[in-house]
N, C-alpha and C positions, 0 to 999 in steps of 0.2 A: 683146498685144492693143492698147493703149491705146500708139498712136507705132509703129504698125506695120501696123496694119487700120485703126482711124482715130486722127482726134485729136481729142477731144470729141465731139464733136458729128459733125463732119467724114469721110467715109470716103473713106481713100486711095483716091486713084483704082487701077484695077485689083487691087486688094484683093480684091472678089467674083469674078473671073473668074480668079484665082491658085488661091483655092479650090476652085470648081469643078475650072479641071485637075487639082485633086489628087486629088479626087475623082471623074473621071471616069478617070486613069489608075490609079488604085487605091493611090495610094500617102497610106497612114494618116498624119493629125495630130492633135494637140492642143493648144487652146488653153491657157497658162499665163500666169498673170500676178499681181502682187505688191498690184493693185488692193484697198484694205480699205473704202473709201467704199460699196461696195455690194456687197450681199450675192449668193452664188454664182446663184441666179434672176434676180434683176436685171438679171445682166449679160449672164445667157441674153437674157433679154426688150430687152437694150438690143442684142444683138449682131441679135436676129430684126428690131427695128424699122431696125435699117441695111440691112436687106435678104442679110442672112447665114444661112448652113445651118447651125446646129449643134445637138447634142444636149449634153442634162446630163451624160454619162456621159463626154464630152470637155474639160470645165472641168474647170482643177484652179487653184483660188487659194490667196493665204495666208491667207484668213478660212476656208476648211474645213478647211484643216492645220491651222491653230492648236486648231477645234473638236477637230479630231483628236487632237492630242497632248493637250491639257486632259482629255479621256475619256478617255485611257490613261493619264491620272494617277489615277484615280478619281473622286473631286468635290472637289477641290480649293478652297479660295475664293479670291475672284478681284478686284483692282478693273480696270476695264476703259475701257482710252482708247479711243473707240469711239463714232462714228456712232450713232443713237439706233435708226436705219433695221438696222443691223448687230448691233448689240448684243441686240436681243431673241434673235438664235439662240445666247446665253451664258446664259438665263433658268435653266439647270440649275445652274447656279455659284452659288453666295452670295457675295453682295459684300460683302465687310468695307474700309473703308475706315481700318481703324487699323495692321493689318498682316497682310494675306493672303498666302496663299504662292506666289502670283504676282499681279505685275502687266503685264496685258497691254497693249502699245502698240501702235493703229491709225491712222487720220488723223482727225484733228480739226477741221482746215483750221484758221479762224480763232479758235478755243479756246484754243489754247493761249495761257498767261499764267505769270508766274513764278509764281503762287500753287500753279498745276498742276504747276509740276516741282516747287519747292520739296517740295510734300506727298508726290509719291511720293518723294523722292530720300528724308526722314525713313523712308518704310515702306522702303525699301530698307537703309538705316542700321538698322532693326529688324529684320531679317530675311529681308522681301521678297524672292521672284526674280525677275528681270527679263525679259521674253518680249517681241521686237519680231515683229509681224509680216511685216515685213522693215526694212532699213535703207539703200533708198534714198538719193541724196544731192539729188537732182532730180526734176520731170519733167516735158511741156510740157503745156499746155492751148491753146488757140486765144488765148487773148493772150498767149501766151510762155511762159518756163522759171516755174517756182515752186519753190523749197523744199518739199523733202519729209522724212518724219519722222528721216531717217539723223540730222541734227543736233542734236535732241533726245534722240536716244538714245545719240549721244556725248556731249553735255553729261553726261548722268545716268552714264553711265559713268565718265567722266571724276569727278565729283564722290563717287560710291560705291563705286569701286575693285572695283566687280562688271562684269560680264562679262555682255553679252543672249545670251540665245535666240533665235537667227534662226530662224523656221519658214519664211518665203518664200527667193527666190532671194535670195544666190546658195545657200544651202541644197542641200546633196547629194540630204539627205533627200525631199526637195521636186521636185526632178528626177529622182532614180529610183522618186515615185511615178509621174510622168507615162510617164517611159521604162519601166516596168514592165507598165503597160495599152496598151502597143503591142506587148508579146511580141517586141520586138526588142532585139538588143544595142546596149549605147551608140553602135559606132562606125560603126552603118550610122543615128545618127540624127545629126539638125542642129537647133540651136538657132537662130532667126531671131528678132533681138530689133533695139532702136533704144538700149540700154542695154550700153556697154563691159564695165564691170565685172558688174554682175549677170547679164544675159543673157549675153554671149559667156565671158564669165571663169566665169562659176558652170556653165555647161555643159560648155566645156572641161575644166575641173577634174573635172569626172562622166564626160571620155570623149568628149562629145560633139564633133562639127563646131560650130565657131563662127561663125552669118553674118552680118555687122550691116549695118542698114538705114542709109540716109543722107536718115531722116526721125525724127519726132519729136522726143526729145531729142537724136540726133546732131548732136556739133561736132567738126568735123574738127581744133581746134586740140586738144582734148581726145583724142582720140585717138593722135593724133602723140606728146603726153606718157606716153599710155597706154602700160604693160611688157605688157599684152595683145594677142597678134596674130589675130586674127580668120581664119580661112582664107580667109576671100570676104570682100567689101564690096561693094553692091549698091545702086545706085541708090533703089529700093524693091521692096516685095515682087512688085510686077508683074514685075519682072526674073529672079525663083525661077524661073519653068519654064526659061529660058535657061540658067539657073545648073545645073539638072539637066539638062543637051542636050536639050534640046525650046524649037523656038520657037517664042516666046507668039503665042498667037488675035488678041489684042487691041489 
């Protein structure tokens, strides 16, 4: 979604008229995306006010997987890095801040402070499991690249000799939920992302075509380094109907 349909604020240009064709040649999508800043309606309501078509039952984020797997743990307690806006759909959890049996990681933006790793890295050292709701390394906004939470949760790794829980991409699990509610097999589906590793890497690895965009976070020196080969590389998403023999309206 986010470096692919828009960037902030911003929607790629032909992003809406991409959609349509797909929708008008009947050929099924889903939005996915590693987004934790806001909650799975939010994004509904922020994709509708860009002037975009979509329905709830076509989002799939890491903040509903992760509610996901938390529920199939039973009730688990929880401390939770996490938006204030996000976090109330965790209100079923009990937060134990001494040593719960998970501690889950979402974006905090400017939160974060040693005091914050320090403390979970001790619950981690007590027992603690460690759940990212993905591990990013980047991602752009309309003033450029930002650090995003991958490095946090290598630090903590790094330091507690444990191991996260990825629920978002590049997450298998995560991609054949999306690829699952399309009733198709992996290899007639394509991943279209702005993200080497996560997106084109995490779908490839699931099967899938790998297409990446050469908008949002894409750098082409980054990729050149990149041992991930993407099948296509595309201008931007306006260029998909091309990419599938059809040319574009627009």
């Amino acid at each position: 979604m986010d470096g692919v349909l828009y960037v902030g604020s911003r929607k790629i240009d032909g992003a809406s008229e991409t959609l349509d064709f797909l929708r008008q040649n009947r050929i099924p999508f889903r939005f996915i995306t590693n987004t934790t800043t806001r909650t799975p309606q939010a994004l509904l309501e922020k994709l509708e006010a860009l002037g975009f078509e979509a329905d709830s039952d076509e989002i799939f984020t890491a903040v509903s997987a992760t509610l996901g797997y938390l529920r199939s743990r039973g009730t688990p307690s929880c401390f939770l890095l996490l938006r204030d806006e996000v976090k109330v759909m965790f209100d079923e959890f009990e937060e134990d801040r001494e040593c719960p049996e998970f501690v889950v990681i979402g974006d905090i933006g400017a939160s974060w402070s040693y005091d914050t790793l320090n403390a979970v890295f001790n619950m981690l050292m007590r027992g603690s499991n460690l759940i990212c709701m993905h591990r990013n390394k980047y991602w752009q906004d309309e003033d450029g690249l930002r650090m995003d939470i991958g490095a946090f949760v290598a630090a903590l790794e790094y330091v507690s000799s444990k191991e996260a829980l990825v629920i978002g991409k590049p997450s298998p699990t995560f991609f054949q939920q999306a690829i699952s509610s399309l009733g198709l097999p992996p290899a007639e589906v394509a991943i279209v992302g702005d993200d080497i590793d996560s997106d084109v890497g995490g779908g490839q690895a699931c099967g899938l075509q790998g297409v990446l965009v050469q908008t949002g976070k894409f750098r082409q020196d980054y990729l050149d380094r990149s041992r991930t080969k993407p099948a296509a590389v595309i201008g931007s998403i306006k260029d998909l109907p091309k990419l599938l023999g059809h040319e574009s309206r627009h």
